[in-house]
C-alpha positions in Angstrom: -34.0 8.1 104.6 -34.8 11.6 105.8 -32.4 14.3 106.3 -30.1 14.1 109.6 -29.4 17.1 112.0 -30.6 20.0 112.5 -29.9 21.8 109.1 -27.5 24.6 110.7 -24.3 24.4 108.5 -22.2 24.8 111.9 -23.4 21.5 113.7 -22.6 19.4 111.0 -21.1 15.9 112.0 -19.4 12.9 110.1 -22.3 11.2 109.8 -24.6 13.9 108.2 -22.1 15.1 105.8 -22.1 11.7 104.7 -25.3 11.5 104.4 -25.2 14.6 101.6 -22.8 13.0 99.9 -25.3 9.7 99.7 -27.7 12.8 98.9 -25.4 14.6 96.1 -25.0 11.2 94.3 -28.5 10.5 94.4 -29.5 13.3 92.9 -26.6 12.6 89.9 -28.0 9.0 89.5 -31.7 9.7 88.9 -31.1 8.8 85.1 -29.5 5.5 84.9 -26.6 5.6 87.1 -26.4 3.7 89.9 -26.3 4.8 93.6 -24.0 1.7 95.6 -23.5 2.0 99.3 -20.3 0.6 100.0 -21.0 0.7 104.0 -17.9 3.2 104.4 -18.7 5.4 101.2 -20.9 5.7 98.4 -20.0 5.0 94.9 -21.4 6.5 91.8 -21.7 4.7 88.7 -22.6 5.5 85.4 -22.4 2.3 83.0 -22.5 4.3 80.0 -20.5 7.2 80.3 -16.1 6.8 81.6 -16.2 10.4 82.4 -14.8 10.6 86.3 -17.6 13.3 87.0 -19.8 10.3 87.0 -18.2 7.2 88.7 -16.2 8.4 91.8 -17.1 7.2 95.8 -17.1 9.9 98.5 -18.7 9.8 102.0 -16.0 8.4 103.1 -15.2 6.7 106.1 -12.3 4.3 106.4 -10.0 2.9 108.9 -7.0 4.9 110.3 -4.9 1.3 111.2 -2.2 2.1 108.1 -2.5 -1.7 107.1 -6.4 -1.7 107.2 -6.6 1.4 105.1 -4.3 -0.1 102.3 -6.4 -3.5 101.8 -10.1 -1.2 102.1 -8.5 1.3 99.4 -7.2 -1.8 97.5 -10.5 -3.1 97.2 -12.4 0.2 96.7 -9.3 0.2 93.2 -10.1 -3.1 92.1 -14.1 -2.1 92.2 -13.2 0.4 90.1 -11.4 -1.9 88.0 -13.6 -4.7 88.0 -16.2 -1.3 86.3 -13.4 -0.3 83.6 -13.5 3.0 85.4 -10.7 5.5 87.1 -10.5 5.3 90.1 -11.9 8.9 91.6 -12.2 10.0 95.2 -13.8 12.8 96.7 -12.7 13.1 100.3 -14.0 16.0 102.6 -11.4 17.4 104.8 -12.9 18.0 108.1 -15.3 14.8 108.0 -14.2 12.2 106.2 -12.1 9.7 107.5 -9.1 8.9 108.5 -8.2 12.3 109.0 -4.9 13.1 106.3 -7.1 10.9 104.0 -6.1 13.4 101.3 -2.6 13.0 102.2 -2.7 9.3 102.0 -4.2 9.3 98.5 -1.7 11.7 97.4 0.7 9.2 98.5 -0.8 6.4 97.3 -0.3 7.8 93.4 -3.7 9.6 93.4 -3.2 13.3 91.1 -5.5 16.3 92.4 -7.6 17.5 89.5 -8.2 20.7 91.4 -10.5 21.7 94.1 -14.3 22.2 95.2 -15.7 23.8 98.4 -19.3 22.3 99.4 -21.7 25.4 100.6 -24.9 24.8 102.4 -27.9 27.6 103.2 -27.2 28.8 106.4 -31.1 29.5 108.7 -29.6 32.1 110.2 -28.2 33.8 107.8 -29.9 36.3 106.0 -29.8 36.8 102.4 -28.9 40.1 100.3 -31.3 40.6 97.6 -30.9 40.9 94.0 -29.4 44.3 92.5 -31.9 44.7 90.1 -36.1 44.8 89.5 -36.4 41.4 88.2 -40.1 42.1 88.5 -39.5 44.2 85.2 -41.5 43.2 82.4 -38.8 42.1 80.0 -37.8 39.3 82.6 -40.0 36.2 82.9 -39.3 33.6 85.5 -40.2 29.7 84.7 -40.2 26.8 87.2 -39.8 24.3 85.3 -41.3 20.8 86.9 -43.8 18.0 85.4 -43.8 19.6 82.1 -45.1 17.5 78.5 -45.4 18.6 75.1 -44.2 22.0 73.7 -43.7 23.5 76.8 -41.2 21.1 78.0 -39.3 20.6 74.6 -39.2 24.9 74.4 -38.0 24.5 78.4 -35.2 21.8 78.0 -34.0 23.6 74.9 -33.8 26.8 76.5 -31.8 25.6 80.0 -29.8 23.2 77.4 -28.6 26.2 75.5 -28.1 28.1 79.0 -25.8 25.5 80.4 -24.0 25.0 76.8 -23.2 28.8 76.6 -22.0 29.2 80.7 -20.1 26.1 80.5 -18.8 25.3 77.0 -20.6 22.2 76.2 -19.7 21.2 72.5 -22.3 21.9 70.5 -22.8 18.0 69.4 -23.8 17.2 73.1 -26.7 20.0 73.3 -29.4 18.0 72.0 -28.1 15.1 74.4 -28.7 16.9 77.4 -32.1 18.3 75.7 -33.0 14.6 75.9 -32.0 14.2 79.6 -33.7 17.4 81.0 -37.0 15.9 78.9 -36.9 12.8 80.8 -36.2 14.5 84.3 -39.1 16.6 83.6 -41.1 13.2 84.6 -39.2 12.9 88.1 -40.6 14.4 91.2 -37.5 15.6 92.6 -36.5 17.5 89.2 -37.1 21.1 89.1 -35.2 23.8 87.4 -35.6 27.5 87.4 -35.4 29.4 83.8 -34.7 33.3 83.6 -35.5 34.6 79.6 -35.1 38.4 79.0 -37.5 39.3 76.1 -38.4 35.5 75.6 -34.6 34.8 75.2 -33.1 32.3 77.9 -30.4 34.3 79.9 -29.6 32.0 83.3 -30.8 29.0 85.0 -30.5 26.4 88.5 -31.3 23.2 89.0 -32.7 21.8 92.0 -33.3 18.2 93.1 -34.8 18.1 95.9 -35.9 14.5 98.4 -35.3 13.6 101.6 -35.5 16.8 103.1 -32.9 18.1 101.5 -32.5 20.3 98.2 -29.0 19.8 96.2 -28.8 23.1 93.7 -26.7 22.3 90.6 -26.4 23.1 87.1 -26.3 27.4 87.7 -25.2 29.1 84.9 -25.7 32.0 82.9 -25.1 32.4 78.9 -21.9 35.0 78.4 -24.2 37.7 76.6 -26.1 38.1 80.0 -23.4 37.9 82.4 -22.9 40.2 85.4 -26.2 41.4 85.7 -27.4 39.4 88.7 -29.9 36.8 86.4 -27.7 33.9 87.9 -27.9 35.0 91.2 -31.4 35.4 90.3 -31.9 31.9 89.3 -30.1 30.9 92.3 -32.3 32.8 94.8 -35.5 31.4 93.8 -34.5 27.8 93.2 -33.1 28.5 97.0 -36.4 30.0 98.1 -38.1 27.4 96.4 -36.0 24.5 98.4 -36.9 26.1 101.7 -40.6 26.3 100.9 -40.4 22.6 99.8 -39.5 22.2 103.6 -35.9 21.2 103.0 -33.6 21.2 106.0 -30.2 21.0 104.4 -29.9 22.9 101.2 -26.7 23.0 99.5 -24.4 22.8 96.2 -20.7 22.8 95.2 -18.4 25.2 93.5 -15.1 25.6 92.3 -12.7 26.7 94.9 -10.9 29.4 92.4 -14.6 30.6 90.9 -14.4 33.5 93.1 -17.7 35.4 91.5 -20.0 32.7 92.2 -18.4 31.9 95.6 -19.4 35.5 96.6 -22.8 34.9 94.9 -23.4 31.9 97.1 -22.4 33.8 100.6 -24.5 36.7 99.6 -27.5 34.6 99.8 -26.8 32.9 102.8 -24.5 29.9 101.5 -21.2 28.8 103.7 -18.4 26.3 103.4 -18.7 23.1 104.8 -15.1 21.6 105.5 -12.1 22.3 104.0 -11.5 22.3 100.1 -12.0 18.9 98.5 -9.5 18.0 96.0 -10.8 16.0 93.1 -8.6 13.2 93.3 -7.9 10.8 90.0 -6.0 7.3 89.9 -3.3 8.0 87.5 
């Protein structure tokens, strides 16, 4: 199922931005979770892990008759049910459907968990470039696809201890997601991008990329690096790299309140898509 439209960020319609989220939870489920289209959503499941991150439906696209839209999201709660999971929504204001959807929810006894923006590569937009030489000969640059042996185990250890550093990860669950970059490195759509200063790993992006389309996730930089442009870095190529793949939608998500890395993503070309999607959890 290639990618729809024409890749220009302003003449998105309901029906592509759908299709990114089918996209988006693709790209989450390559390692045993499960993709399900619903017909007026698309549901990820994980059957191993309750965390929401991984079961939630989005893409959605239900009725607007009041009665109709409290039997569909009755049923959509008792799937969710039926999966021992919370039930976890992410709307997108602007193209999902019915149009207060996020009001409804609300109403409904849904809690909003806070918000994301989704920011796709605009063509026509061009990008500022880094602040700094990265050609410099302290800084090595790594795409990390199809790797084996040492190589890979030295690579997922390195973007493991990237991504435990930027984001906190307790230190128990590092050598878990060592093992799940190991066994992405065997998948065609994984690649990731690895920044080291002096043979030490300082930043690094992910990118999945199928379909015509590139989804960049997993950006992060360890604290003792930050601020000196090796995540935007990371970003850029992993972006560059996407386009050269041929992608024609290219695009991530972001906090709405991380104002640095919102800035980050507009300098190189990156807009919002819709208004700010609330994280919305079944309480």
């Amino acid at each position: 199922m290639e990618a729809p439209g024409t890749g220009h960020p302003a003449q998105l319609d309901a029906a592509t931005s759908r299709w990114l989220a089918w996209h988006e939870a693709r790209s989450h489920g390559l390692l045993g979770r499960s993709v399900r289209p619903l017909g007026d959503a698309v549901m990820l499941y994980d059957p191993n892990d309750r965390e929401p991150f991984w079961n939630r439906v989005a893409g959605i696209a239900w009725p607007d008759d009041p009665e109709a839209f409290d039997r569909r999201l009755l049923e959509v709660v008792a799937l969710f049910a039926s999966l021992d999971r919370t039930p976890h929504v992410w709307p997108l204001p602007g193209f999902d459907e019915p149009a207060d959807l996020v009001a409804r929810l609300l109403a409904a006894g849904f809690d909003d968990a806070g918000s994301g923006l989704l920011m796709a590569l605009d063509p026509d937009r061009p990008s500022s470039r880094p602040g700094f030489d990265h050609m410099r000969p302290d800084v090595s640059i790594e795409r990390v696809h199809h790797m084996s042996g040492p190589g890979a185990n030295r690579a997922a250890r390195g973007i493991s201890v990237v991504l435990a550093e930027a984001f906190g990860v307790e230190s128990y669950r590092v050598r878990a997601m060592e093992e799940e970059t190991l066994a992405l490195l065997g998948l065609d759509e994984f690649h990731a991008v690895l920044v080291s200063i002096d043979g030490e790993p300082a930043a690094t992006a992910r990118r999945t990329t199928f379909a015509g389309a590139s989804y960049l996730s997993s950006i992060g930089t360890r604290p003792a690096f930050q601020g000196r442009g090796f995540g935007r870095l990371a970003t850029e190529i992993a972006m560059q790299d996407a386009i050269a793949a041929g992608s024609r939608w290219t695009y991530l998500g972001v906090f709405e309140d991380n104002l640095v890395a919102r800035r980050m993503y507009e300098a190189l070309g990156f807009v919002v898509l819709g208004g700010p999607a609330p994280d919305l959890l079944f309480r």
